[in-house]
N, C-alpha and C positions, 0 to 999 in steps of 0.2 A: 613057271608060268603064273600071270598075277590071276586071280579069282575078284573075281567080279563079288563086291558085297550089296545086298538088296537094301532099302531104305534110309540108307545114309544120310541125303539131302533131306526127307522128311524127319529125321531125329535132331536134324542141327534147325532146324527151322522149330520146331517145338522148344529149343533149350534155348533160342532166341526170345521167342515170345514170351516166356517164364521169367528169362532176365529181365526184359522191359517191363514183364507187369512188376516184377519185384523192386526194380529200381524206380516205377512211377508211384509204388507202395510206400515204399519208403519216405520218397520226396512230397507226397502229399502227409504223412505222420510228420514229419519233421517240421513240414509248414503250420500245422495244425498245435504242436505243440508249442513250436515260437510263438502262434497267435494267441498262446495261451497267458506265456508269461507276460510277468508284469514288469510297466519303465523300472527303471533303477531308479534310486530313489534321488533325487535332484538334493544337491548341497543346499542350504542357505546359513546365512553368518548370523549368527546369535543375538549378535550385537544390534543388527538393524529389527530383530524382535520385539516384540511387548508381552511378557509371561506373566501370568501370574498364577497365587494358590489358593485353590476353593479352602474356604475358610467356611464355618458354623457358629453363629454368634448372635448379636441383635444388627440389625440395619435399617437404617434410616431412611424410608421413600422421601424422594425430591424432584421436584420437576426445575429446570430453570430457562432463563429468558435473559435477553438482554433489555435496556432500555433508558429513559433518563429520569432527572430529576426536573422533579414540577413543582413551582409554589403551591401551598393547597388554596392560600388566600389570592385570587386573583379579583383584576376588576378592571372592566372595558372602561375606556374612556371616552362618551360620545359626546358629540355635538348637539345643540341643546336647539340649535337654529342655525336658518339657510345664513351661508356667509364666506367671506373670502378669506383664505390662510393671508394674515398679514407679517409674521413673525410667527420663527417657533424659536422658543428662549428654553427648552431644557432639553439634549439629547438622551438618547437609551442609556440605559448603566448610570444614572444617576437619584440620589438618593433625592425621595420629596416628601413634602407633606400635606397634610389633605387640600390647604389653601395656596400649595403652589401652583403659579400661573405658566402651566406647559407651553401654551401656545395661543397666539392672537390672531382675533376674526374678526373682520370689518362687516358694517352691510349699510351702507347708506339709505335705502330703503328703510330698514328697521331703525334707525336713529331719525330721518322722517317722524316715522309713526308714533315715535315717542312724542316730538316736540307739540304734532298736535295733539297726541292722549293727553298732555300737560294742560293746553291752552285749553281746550274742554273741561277738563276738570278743573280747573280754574275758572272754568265761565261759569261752570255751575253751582260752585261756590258762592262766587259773587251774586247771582242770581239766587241761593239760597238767604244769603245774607240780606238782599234787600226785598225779599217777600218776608223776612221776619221782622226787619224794621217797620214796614207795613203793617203791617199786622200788631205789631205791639202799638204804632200811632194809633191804629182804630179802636184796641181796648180803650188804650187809657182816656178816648173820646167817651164811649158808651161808659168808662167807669165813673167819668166826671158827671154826666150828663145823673148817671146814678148817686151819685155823690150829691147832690143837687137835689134832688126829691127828695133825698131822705133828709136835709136841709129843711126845705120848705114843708115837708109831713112833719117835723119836729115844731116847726113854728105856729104850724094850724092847729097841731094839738095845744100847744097854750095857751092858743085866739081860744080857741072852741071852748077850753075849760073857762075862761075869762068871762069869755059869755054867757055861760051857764051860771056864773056865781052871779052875774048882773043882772041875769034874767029872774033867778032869785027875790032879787033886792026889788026886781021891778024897775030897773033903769035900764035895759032895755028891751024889744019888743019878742015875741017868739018865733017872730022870722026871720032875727038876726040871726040869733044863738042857732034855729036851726041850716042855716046857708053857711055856719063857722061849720059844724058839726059835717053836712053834705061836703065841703072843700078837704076836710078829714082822710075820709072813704075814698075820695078819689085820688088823693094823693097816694094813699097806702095800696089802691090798685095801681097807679103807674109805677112806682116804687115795687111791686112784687115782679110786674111784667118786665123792667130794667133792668133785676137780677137774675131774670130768668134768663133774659135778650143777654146777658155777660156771658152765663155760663154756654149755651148754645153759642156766642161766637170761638170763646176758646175751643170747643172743641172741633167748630167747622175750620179753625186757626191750626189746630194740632195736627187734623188732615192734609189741608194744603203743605204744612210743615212738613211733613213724614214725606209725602210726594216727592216734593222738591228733594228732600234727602236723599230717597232713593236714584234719584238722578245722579245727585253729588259722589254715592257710593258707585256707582255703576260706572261713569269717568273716570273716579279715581281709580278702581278696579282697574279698569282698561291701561289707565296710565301707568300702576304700579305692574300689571302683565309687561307690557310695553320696556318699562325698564331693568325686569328682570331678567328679559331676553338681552337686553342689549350688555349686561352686566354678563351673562353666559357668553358672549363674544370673545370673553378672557376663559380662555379653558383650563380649568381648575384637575388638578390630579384627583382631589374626591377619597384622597387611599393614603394614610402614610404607609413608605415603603421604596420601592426601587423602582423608576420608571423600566421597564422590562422590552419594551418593541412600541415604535410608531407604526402605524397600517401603514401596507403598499398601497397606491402610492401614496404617501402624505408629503405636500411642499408647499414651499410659500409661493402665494399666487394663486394655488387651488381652488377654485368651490366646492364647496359642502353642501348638503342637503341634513337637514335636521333628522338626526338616529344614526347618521354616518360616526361607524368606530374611526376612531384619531390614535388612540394608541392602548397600550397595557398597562396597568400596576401591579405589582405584586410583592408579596412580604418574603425578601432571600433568606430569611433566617427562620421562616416556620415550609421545610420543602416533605415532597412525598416523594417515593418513586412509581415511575409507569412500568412495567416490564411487559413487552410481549411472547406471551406464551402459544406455544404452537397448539393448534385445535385438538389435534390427536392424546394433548397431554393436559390439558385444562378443565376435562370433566372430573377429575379428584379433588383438583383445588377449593375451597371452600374461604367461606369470612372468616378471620378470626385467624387462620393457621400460622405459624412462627414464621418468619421469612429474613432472610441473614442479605444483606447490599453489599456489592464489594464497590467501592468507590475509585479504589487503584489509588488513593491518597496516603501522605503519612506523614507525619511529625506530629508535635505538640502532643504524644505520649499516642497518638491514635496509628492502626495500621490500616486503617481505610474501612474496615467492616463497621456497618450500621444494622443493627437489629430492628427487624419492625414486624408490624403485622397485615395479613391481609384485610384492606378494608372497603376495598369493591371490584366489582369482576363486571366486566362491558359484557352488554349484551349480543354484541354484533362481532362479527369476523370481518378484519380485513386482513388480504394478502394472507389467506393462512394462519393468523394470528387472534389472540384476544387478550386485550389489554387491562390487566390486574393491578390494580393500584394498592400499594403497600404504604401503609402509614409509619413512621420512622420515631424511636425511642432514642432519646438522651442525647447528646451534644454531635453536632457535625463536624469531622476533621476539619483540618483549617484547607479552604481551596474551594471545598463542596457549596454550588454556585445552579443555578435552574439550568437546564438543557447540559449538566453534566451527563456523560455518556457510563453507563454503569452496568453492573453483570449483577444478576439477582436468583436465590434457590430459593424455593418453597417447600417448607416442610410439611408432606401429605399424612404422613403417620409413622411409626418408630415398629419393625418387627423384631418379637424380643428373641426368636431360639428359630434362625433359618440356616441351611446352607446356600452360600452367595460367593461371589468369583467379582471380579471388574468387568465392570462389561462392556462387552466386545464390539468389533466396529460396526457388526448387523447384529447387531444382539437387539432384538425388538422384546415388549412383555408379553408375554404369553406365548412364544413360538417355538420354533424346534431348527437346529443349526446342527453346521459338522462346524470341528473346531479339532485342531491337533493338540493332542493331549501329551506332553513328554514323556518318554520312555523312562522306567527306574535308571536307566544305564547313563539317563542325559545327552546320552548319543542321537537318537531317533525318535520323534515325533508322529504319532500315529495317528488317521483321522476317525473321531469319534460322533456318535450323533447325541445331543443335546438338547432339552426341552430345558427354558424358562418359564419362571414365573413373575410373580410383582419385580417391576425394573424402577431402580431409583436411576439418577444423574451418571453417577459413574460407577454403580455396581446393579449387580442385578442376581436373583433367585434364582437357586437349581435344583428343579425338581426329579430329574433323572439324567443318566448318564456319564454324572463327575461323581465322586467321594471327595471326602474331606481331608485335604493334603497333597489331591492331582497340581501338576501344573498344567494350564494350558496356554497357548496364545491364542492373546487375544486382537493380534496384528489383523489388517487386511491382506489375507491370504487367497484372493480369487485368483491372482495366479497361477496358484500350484492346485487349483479344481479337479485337475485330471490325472492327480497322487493321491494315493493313499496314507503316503509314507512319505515323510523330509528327514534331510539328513542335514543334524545341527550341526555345523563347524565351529 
């Protein structure tokens, strides 16, 4: 007969629940532990890298910029007076000299003005001329008139003596001899008053002269204004050198107003360059520092590099930039021409015993990066943390994190941000 067992259903219901907590045990460790590990490490090809090995030695800070070439000798070409573009007789890109005639300006107005500044000074002229002929007729009136007393004072003085010997003698009376004597006196007073009346006219003569002069110059003045303007109507370059650029717009048929720029000159064969240097990178640069031009030119024994110095820094930013101009040592390859487009480094200072890598594509001065540093095995790539220091052009300072002899890359890696590890194929 079967016997009946007590608590059966409750023992299997207990070995139930043990299983299920043991296998949601489990399944939560195993989740926990997968959440633990790390990706695998992701392949990348070797070849599409940029390695390199921190090195310890001297290195060179530089900053650089692109920019072009400037004549240093430039010189505006203005209009000298209002007037109409009649001709332009010399285009850009050719060679002048200071009395070449670039371009021709009419103004019939200002050729006017001349014809009468002429007849004016011309009338005052003549007008001076014939107040002098005047004037010398009435001297030499008053001189004759004076010429003439002293005539007749010569003659009374030998009456008079005549008479005095006669009166002597007693042949004749004492009131001859003294009426000879009296006619003396008076002659030698009209005679002093006639040379007086001379001098006093010439100098009232030299007045009126001087007057009239100042007229004479004052017309001429005006005239010779008058025709210097109209001689500035031919616009002269003023510059030997290269005509370099006519202002927009310049054409014939145009009016001008006087100070209106007409065009440039400039000397091709004494140039500088401009280089714009980025804000961030421009407070090291200084007067005076070495600075190396690549021109991208070659032949005639040169391979485009010009050597120069820094020899002015703009005060102002634009677009991010400040514009350092570099004064240029020794001969220009052959090509090198103004508004060539050029690549320029500034030498900020020389450090003689640093550890230094190439520097990398966020490699800023003074910050702290992860960068993969290659494994000894050359197999795998591990990510390291990194602080820099002074950054040149294309190397830069390491002050923690690498030794001397690491590789790292120095690729753009933001990619693989969320590896620790690459795996170099």
């Amino acid at each position: 007969m079967d016997i009946q067992r007590k608590n059966v259903g409750k023992r299997k219901a207990i070995r139930w629940t043990v299983s299920i907590l043991v296998i949601l045990g489990l399944g939560v460790g195993i989740t926990y532990a997968l959440s633990r590990l790390k990706p695998a490490a992701p392949g990348v090809p070797m070849s599409t890298l940029w390695p390199d090995v921190v090195k310890r030695g001297p290195m060179i800070r530089e900053v650089s910029g692109i920019g072009t070439l400037v004549p240093e000798d430039t010189m505006v070409i203005p209009a000298q007076t209002n007037g109409r573009i009649e001709r332009i007789l010399i285009q850009p890109g050719n060679a002048v000299r200071a009395d070449s005639v670039v371009m021709i300006l009419t103004s019939p107005e200002l050729e006017t003005d001349l014809k009468t500044a002429e007849y004016q000074a011309k009338s005052a002229e003549a007008d001076y001329q014939n107040l002098k002929a005047t004037l010398q007729k009435e001297q030499l009136t008053l001189q004759s008139v004076a010429s003439q007393t002293q005539a007749d004072l010569s003659t009374a003085k030998l009456q008079a003596d005549r008479d005095q010997q006669l009166l002597k003698n007693g042949l004749i009376s004492d009131i001859d001899a003294k009426i000879s004597t009296e006619k003396v006196k008076q002659l030698e007073a009209q005679a002093a008053f006639q040379v007086q009346s001379v001098e006093v006219t010439k100098s009232a003569d030299a007045a009126q002269l001087a007057a009239q002069q100042t007229k004479v110059d004052q017309f001429r003045g005006q005239y010779e204004l008058k025709k210097s303007q109209v001689d500035q109507l031919q616009i002269r370059a003023g510059f030997s050198g290269m005509l370099e650029a006519l202002a927009t717009p310049v054409e014939a048929g145009q009016n001008v107003t006087a100070g209106t720029a007409l065009g440039k000159v400039a000397q091709p064969t004494h140039l500088k360059a401009e280089l714009k240097i980025a804000e961030t990178q421009v407070k090291d640069v200084a007067i005076g520092q070495l600075a190396s031009i690549d021109t991208r030119l070659s032949g005639g024994g040169s391979n485009g590099l010009i050597e120069g110095r820094v020899s002015r820094i703009d005060t102002s930013i634009i677009n991010g930039t400040v514009t350092v101009d570099v004064a240029l040592k020794g001969a220009l390859p052959p090509g090198a021409r103004p508004d060539l487009s050029v690549d320029g480094k500034i030498q900020l200072e020389k450090l003689d015993d640093v550890v230094y890598v190439g520097r990398p594509v966020f490699g800023q001065q003074d910050s702290t990066v992860q960068l993969f540093k290659v494994d000894a095995d050359g197999k795998y790539a591990t990510k390291v943390k990194v602080t820099f220091g002074k950054a040149s052009v294309n190397t830069i300072e390491v002050r923690a994190g690498l030794n001397v002899g690491d590789r790292v890359i120095l690729s753009d890696m933001s990619a693989y941000d969320a590896y620790d590890r690459i795996k170099l194929e």
